[in-house]
N, C-alpha and C positions, 0 to 999 in steps of 0.2 A: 376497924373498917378500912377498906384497900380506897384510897383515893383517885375514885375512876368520876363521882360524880361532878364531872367541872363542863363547863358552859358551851354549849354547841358542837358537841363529842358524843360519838356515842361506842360504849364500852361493850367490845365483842370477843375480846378473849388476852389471852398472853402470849407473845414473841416464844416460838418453838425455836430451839439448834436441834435441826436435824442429822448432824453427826453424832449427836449423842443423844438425838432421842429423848432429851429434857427440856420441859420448861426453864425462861428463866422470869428474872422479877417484873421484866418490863411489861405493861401495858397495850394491849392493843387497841388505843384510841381514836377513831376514825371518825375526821371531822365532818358533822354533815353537811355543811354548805358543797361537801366534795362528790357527794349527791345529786349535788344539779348536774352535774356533767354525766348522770347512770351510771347503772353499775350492772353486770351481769355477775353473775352466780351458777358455776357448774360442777357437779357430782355425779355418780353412779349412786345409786342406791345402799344404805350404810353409810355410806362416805361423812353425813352430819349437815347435809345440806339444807334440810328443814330445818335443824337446833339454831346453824347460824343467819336464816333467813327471819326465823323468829325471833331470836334476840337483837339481831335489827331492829324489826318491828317495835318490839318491844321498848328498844333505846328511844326510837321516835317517839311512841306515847309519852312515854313519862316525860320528852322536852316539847310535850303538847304539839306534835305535829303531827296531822290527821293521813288518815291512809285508806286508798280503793285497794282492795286485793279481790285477783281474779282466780277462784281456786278450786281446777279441775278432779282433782283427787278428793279434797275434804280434809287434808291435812293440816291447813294453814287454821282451820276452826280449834283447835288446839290452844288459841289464841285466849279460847276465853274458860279455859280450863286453869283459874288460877285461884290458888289454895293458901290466902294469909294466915291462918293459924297450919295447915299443914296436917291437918285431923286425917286419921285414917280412914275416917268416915266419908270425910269430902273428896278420897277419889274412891273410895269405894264402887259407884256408879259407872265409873267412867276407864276402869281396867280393863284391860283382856284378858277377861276367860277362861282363852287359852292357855294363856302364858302359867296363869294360876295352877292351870290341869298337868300342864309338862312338867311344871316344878314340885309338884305331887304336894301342894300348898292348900289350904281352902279360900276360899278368894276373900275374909277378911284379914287372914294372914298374909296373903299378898297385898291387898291394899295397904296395909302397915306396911309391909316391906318395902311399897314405891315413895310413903309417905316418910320414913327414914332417909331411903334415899335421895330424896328430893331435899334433905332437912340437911345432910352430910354436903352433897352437892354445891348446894348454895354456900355452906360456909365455908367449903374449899376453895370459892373462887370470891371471896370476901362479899358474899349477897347473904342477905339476912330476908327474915318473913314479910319487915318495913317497905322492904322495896318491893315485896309484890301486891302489898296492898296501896304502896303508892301506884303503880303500875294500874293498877284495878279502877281506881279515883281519876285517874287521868283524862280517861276517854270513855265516850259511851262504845260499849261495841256492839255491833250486830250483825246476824247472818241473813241473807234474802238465798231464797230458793227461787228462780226465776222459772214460771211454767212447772212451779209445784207448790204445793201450801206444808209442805213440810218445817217450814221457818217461816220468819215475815216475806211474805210476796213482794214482787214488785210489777207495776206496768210498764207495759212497753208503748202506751196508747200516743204518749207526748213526742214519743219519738219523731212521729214523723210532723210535725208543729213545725211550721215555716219559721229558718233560720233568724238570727236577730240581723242587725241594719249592718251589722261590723262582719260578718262571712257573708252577706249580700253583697257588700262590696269590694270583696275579695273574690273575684271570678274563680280564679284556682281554686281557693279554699270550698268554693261552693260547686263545682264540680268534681271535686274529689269526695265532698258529702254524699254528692247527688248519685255518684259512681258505686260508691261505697255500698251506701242504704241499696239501692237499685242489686249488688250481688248478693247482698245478705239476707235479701227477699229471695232470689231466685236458687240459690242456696237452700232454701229451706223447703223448695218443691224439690229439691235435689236436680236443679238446670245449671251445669257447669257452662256459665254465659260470659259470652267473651264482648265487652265495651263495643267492639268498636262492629262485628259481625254477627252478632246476635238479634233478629228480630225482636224479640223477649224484653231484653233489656234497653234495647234502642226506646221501645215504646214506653216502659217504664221510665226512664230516666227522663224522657222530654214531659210525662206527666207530672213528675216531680218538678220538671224545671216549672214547670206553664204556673203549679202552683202556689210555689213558693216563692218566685219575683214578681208575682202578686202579690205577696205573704197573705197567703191564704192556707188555714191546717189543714193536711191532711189526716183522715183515719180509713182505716183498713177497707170498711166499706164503703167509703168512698175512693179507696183507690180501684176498687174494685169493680163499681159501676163508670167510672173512668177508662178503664181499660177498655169494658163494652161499649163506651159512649164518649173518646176520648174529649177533652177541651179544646184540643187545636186540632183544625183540619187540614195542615199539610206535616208531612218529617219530612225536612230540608227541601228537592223539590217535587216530592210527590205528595198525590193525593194518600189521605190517610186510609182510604178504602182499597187503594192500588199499593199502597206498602206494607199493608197487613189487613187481609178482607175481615169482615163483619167474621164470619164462620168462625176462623182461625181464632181472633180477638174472643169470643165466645168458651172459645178453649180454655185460652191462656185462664182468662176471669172465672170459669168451672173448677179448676187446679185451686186456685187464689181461694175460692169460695168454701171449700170444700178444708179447706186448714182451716180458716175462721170459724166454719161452722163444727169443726169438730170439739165435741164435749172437753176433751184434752188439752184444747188452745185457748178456754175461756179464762185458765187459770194466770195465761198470759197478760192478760187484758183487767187484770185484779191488784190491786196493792197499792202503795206507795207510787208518785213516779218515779220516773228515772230523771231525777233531777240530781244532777252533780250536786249543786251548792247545801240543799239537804242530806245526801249523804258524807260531805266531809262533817256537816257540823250540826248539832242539836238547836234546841227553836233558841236554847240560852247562849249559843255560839261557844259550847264545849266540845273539841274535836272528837271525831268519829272516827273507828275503823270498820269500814263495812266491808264484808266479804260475800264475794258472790261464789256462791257455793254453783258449781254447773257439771259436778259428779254425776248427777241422775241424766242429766241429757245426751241427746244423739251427737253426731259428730256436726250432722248440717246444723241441728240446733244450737249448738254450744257457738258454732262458727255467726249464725245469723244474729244471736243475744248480743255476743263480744264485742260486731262489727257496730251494732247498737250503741250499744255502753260505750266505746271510743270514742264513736262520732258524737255522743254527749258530752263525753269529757273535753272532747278538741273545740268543742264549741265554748265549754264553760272555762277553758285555759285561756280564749282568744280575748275574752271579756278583761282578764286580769292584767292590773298593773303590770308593768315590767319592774326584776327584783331580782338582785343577787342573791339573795340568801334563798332556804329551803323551807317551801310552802306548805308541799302535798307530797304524797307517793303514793305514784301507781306500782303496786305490787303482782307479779304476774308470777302463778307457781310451776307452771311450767309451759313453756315459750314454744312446744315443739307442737310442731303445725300451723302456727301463724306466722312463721316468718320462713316458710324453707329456703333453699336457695337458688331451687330452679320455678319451682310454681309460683303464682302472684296470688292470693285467697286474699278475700276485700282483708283483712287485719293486716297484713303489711302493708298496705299504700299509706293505712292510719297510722301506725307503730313507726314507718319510716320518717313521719313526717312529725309523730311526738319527739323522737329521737333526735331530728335535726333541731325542732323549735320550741318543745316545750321548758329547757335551760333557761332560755330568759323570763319565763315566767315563774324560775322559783319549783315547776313540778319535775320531780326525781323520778324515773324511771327505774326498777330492780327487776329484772329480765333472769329466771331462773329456769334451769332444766337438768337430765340428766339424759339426753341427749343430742351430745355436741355434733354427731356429725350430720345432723339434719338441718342444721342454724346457716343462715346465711350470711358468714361474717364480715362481708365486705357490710352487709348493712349494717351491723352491729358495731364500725369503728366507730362512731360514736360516742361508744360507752366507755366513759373515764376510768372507770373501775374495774377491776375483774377480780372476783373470787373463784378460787381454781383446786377443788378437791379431789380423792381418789376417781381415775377413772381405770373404765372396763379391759380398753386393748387400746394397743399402739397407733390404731387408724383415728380412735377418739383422739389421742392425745396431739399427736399429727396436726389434726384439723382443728384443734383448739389450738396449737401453738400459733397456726399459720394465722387466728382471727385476732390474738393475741399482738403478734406482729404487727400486723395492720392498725392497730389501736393506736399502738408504742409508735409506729410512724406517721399516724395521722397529728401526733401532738410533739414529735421532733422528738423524742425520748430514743437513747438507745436502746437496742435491745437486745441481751445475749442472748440466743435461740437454744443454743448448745446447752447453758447454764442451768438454763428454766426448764428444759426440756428433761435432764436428768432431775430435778427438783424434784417436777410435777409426777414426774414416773415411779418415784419412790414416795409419797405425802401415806403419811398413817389415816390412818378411822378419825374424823377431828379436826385434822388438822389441813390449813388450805396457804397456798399463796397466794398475793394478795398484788396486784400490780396495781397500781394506781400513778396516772399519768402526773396528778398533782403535786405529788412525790418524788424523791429525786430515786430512793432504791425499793426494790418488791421487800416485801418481808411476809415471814412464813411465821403463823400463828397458828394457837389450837384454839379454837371454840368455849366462851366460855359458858357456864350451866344456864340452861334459859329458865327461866320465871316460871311460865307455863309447863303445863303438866303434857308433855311427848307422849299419848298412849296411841297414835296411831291417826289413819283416816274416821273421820265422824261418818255413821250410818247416816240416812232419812229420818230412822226412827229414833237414835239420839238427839236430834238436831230439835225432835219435837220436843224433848226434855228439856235441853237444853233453853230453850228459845221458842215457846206457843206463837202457834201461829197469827198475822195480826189479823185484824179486821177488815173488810174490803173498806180503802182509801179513796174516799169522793171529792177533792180538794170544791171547798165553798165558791160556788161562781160569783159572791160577793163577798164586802170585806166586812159590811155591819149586816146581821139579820135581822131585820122585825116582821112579827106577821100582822095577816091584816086578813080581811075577809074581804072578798070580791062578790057583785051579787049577779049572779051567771042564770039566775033563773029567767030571765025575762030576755035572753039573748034570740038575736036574729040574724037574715044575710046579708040587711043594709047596715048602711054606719050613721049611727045614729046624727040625728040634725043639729050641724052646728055653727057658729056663728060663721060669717061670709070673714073675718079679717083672720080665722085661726084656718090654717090650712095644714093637719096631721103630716106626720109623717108615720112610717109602719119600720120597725127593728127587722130587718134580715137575718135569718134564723136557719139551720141547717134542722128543716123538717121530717129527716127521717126517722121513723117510727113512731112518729106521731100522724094519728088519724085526725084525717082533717073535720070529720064527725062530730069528734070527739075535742075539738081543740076553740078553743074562743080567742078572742081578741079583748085586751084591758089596757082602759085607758089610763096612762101614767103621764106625769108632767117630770120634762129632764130641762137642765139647767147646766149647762158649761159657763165655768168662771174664770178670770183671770187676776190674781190676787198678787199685787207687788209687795215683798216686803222686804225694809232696810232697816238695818239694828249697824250704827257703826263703832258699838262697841264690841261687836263681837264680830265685826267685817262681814255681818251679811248684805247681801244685795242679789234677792233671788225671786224670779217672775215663776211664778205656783198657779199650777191650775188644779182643777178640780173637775168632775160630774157628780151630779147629785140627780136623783131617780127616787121620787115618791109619790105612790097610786092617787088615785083620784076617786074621793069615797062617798060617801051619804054622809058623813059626819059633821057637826057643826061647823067644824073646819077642815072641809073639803079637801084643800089640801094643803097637809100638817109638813114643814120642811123637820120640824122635831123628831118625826116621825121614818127621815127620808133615810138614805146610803146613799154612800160613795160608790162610784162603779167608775170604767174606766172604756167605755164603749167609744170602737170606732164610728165618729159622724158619716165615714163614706158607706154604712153598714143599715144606715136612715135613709129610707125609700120612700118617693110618692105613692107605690103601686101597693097594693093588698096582694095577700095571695089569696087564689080561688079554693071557694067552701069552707072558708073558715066563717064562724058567726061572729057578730060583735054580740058580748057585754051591754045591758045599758048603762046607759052616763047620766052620773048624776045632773039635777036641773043647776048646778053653779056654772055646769061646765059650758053651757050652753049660752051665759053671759059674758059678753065682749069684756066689759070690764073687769071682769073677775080675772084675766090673763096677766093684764098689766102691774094688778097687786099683787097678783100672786111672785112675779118678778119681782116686784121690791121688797116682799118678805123674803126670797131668798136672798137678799143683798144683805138685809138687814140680818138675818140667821147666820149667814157668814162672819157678818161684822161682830157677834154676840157669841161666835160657837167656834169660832175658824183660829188657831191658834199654832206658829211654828215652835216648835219643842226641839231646840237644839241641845245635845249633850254635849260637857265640858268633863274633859281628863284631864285632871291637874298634872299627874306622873309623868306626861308626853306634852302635858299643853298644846292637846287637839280636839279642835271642836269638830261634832259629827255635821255630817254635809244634810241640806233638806231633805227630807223623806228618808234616810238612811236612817233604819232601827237599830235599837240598843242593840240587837245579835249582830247586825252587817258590821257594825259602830264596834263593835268590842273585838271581830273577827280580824277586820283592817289595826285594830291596834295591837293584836298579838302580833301579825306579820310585822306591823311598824317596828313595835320593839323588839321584835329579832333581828332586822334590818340595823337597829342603831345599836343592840350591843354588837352582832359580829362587825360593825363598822368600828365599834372603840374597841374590842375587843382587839382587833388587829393593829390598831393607833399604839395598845399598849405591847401589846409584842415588837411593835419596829421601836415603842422606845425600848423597850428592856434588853432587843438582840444586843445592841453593841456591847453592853455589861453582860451580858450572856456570852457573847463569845469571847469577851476578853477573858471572862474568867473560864472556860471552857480551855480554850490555849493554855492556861497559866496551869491548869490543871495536868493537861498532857505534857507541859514542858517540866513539869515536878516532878509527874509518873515516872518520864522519861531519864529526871535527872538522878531518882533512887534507883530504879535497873541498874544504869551506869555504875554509882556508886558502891552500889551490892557489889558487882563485876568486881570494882577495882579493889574494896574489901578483901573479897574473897581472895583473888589473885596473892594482894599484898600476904595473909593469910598464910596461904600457903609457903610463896617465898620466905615470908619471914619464919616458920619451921622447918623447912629445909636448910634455912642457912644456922638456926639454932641446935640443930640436930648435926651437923658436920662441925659444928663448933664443940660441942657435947663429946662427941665421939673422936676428935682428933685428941681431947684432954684426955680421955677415957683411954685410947687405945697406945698414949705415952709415944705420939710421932716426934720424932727430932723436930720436925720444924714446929711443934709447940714453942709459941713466944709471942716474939712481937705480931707475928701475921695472925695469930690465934689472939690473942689478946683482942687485935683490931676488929677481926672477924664477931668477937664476941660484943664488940661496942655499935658497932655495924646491927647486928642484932636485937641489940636493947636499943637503936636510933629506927630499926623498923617497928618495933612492938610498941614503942611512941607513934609513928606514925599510925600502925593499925586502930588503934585507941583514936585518933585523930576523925580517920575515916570514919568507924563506928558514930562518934558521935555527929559527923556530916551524916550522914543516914537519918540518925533519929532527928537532926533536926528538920535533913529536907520530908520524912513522914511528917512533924511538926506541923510544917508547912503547907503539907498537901492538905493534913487534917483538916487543918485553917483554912486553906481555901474550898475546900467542898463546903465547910460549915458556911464558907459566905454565897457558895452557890445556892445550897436550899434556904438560905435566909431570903437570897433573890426571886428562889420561885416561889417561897412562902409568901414574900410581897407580892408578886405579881398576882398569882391566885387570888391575894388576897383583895384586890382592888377589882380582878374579875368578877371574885364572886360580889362585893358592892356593889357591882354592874349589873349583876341578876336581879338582886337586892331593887335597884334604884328602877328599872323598866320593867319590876312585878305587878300588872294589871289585871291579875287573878281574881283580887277579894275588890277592885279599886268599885267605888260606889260613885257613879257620876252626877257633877254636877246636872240640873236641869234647869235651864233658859227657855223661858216663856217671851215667843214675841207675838204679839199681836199687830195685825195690819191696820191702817187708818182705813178708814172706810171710803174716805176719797180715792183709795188703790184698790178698791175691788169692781169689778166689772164684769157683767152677764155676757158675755160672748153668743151663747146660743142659749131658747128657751123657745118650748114646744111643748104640743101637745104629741104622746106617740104609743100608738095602738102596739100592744107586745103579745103573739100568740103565745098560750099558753095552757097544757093541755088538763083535760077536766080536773083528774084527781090531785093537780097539782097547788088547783088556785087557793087550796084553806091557808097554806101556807111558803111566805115567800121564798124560805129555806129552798123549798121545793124549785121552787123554779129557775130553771136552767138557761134564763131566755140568753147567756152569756156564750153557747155552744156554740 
């Protein structure tokens, strides 16, 4: 087995000489952390630009590093066409057809024949079956078909959910969202709307604003009744009716109305959401590759999803730690048309600003295409990296050298124009240069065999094989469910009579599509706590709050806190006011006793004190305890990154120790090399001379000169005083080989050491299998205290009350 599996590397092929058109033995190792600086990736078509953009990928998983791919074609689905035994059978499904038909084959004998060649492939480039079924183990992977149920679906509904508190208080950040969202809407009616001169977008964007520095969610129909009925009544200093009338506004909201209500766009509003931190990682915080398939979509669709899916990502990178090492990767399979270099399409203002900012947080960018002269490479210096395969014509190679340049002078690197230029114009099928700024020279590799089975782009109707469609996705508007029965038959329009010292409050509830008919009001008892808790053996000291929300019943005990949930409701969301035509529920007769309020408060002090417990986890491996309310998934996901974080930190400790022995014996090496050349030379030489003057000595006896004698004599001793020396030489030779032997042997004893304390490194920060400790603290009861406690009417509509599951009153 070829020794590529070593620590925060990922093995993508072998060092090509392109004067000769051969491999040699060297490795093309490419360290990820070199990652966080991006990388682009460009070919023509053939060129191998998919093989090396997947064994990329591929490198990632297996060092557990999760990955978003955005992927127009259906190429990059390839991903999960992987075959550890290698059976003919298992690609049998997933060949072409075609190829079968051209090669006048029957398509189980072609499937054999890819399944050989996959079996040959792999051990050509020292990958065996192990590694693809490590590969497989890695990561969960999956495809979403966004706006098709062709794969697991995703929503788009969260999208527009008011920022968190950290891009509220980044003005730019939160104008660049607002900018964004606002073109990838109008985009999708097909309005090329310009920020700053567009009615269109002016009105939308200040909707947006008006909402979400509220932070209040928005969804479609309400942006949409917004538009005809906006929230603020001036933009900048006019009236909202004199800067875009009612008629016009009626427009805009008909267009708006008219996508939502189209049968085609429900499937948008379906699935999963579009939660970044769910799709890098599974509920057990095993990384993920998710790939958004957006083959089947239009060009404004594909542009409105993306600008979506960004602005989620950019939001969920801003949450993150800062961190050297390599998080995440955003994978993009081809880059042409969101970044051109004369138009601004909402994806580049986002793209330009992951490119600048998302390095400090650890997420890698891989920006691939096979259309260089559409990129707009001033944006693209950036990118640390560049992988640079066959291209079409001279104008590509051109405009790739000049973005190229630019890279190499953003980070002070020389750069030969001439040198690269003749490289890149001659690269075979495979084979790519590779510039990387972190690096002192390019070097030109070939590709090595990827894991995954290369049969091409994935259909729709593969993709169902592949990967069954999921389920529509309802995320629980609670965190614990019990049901309960409500008794609605005796409801009315008054609120029933209740003591003079409880004065209700009513939940604020987004009532659309609920009939107010049809809708009651039910009395529930809510309780906010404040629960200190301090453990100074484990240095906690952390102020915990709580809500707790349980109905108000006919039951012997009225009300059961055993019974209750957690929720998590904003108090400014609790009104005095009712809303009109709703009925009340009756209330039970406890509820109607003053006293009954007070105990019911101290049973929830008391349920707390008896049920209320912090559950800190302990990593021995790292000795890190997890933070409050952080779950085992968040708890284990912060400890991968941790422990990448501290080996590539030792990992480099051990390289600055071991360089100076590295290069002294590197020097000693070349000064050997250098000293047996020499030596050879002077051999040789000597060599010669000394049979020429044996040979004039030979031939002066032979041919009976008069001056045979003393100067022949001499000449002859001369001779035998060289052919001792030559013997001399010879053995200086074999001893300086001796030597050199000797010191290569201590060179790879050195890397063998080195390696071999890396890999102990792997070894020592492995938190894969680690089972954590669990710390149980409980609070004294002198540290809990009811902050708020009420009584609070929740409409809720008829067929919903048999069960609380049902009820949504959290929308």
């Amino acid at each position: 087995m070829v020794d590529f599996e070593k620590l925060g590397v990922f093995y993508l092929g072998r060092n090509y000489d392109p004067a000769t058109k051969s491999l040699t033995e060297d490795l093309l190792l490419y360290p990820s952390k070199d990652l966080t600086t991006h990388a682009v990736c460009v070919g023509m078509t053939g060129s191998g630009k998919t093989g090396l953009c997947i064994s990329l990928l591929e490198e990632a998983v297996i060092d557990n590093i999760p990955a978003l791919v955005i992927d127009p074609k259906g190429d990059i689905t390839n991903l999960l066409l992987t075959f550890p035994e290698l059976k003919p059978d298992d690609f049998l499904p997933w060949i072409n057809k075609s190829d079968a038909e051209r090669k006048n084959m029957t398509e189980s004998d072609y499937a054999k024949s890819q399944a050989d060649l996959w079996k040959k492939g792999l051990q050509d480039w020292g990958q065996d079956q192990n590694r693809i079924a490590k590969l497989k183990s890695s990561a969960e992977f999956e495809i979403y078909t966004p706006g098709s149920s062709a794969a697991k679906q995703v929503s788009i509904l969260n999208s527009f959910d008011a920022p968190d508190e950290g891009m509220l208080a980044d003005q730019d950040l939160l104008n660049e969202k607002i900018t964004t969202t606002t073109s990838g809407i109008l985009g999708l009616l097909g309005i090329d709307a310009d920020p700053i001169k567009s009615r269109e977008h002016i009105l939308i964007s200040n909707i947006l604003q008006y909402f979400w520095n509220n932070k209040q969610n928005l969804d479609l129909a309400s942006l949409i009744q917004s538009v005809q009925n906006p929230p603020m009544k001036k933009v900048g200093v006019f009236d909202i009716d004199d800067f875009y009338p009612p008629k016009e506004r009626f427009e805009l909201a008909m267009l708006l109305n008219n996508i939502l209500s189209a049968p085609t766009f429900q499937s948008w509003l379906t699935g999963e959401p579009l939660v970044i931190d769910k799709l890098l990682f599974t509920e057990t915080g095993k990384p993920k590759v998710s790939i958004m398939y957006t083959a089947h979509l239009t060009d404004n669709e594909r542009m409105f999803f993306t600008t979506l899916f960004l602005n989620q990502l950019l939001g969920w990178m801003r949450r993150q730690s800062g961190t050297t090492s390599l998080r995440a990767i955003l994978y993009v399979d081809e880059i042409f048309g969101y970044i051109p270099p004369v138009a601004n399409p909402p994806s580049k203002r986002i793209f330009l600003t992951l490119l600048k900012q998302a390095r400090a947080f650890g997420l890698g960018l891989v920006l691939a295409t096979q259309n260089p002269v559409d990129l707009d490479y001033k944006s693209l210096s950036n990118a640390g990296t560049w992988f640079i395969g066959r291209l079409q014509t001279e104008k590509d190679i051109e405009r790739l050298i000049d973005g190229l340049e630019g890279a190499s002078s953003a980070s002070g690197k020389i750069f030969d124009r001439k040198t690269i230029s003749e490289i890149v114009a001659n690269l075979d099928q495979r084979v790519f240069l590779m510039n990387n700024v972190n690096q002192e020279n390019i070097q030109i590799f070939r590709t090595r065999w990827a894991l995954s089975y290369l049969r091409g782009p994935l259909t729709k109707n593969q993709l169902k094989l592949l990967m069954p469609s999921a389920e529509e996705v309802i995320p629980p508007a609670i965190k614990d469910q019990t049901k309960t029965v409500m008794n609605v038959t005796a409801a009315n329009m008054q609120m029933p009579v209740l003591p003079e010292t409880v004065s209700p409050d009513y939940l604020q509830r987004n009532m659309q599509g609920l009939n107010p008919a049809e809708t009651f009001y039910l009395p529930y008892v809510i309780g906010k706590s404040q629960i200190l808790i301090s453990d100074r053996k484990s240095k906690i000291d952390v102020d915990m709050g709580s809500m707790f929300l349980t109905p108000v019943s006919e039951e012997a005990i009225p009300v059961n806190w055993e019974s209750s949930f957690e929720v998590d409701i904003d108090l400014n969301r609790l009104k005095k006011d009712a809303e009109q035509g709703i009925k009340y529920s009756e209330i039970p007769e406890a509820a109607k006793d003053s006293k009954n309020y007070s105990q019911w408060e101290k049973n929830l002090k008391d349920f707390l004190y008896n049920n209320y417990t912090l559950e800190i986890l302990n990593s021995r491996i790292l000795n890190e305890l997890s933070k409050p309310g952080e779950s085992e998934r968040d708890f284990r996901i912060r400890l991968n990154q941790l422990s990448r974080e501290k080996k590539d930190l030792e990992v480099q400790k051990l390289k600055d120790k071991y360089q100076s022995k590295i290069s002294t014996l590197e020097n000693k090496i070349k000064t050997a090399e250098a000293t047996i050349d020499r030596e050879r030379s002077q051999s040789s030489q000597q060599t010669l001379q000394t049979a020429i003057s044996a040979g004039a000595t030979i031939l002066g006896a032979l041919l009976g000169r008069k001056s045979f004698g003393s100067s022949t004599i001499t000449r002859a001793g001369s001779t035998m005083r060289s052919a001792s020396k030559i013997l001399k030489e010879k053995q200086d030779v074999s001893l300086s080989k001796e030597k050199l032997e000797d010191l290569k042997a201590q060179f790879e004893e050195l890397e063998k050491s080195l390696q071999g304390e890396i890999d102990s490194l792997t070894a020592k920060y492995d938190i894969s299998t680690e089972e954590f400790e669990r710390i149980k603290i409980r609070p004294q009861k002198t540290n809990i205290f009811v902050k708020y406690f009420n009584l609070v009417w929740i409409p809720v509509a008829n067929e919903s009350v048999k069960d609380i599951r049902e009820i949504k009153f959290l929308s």
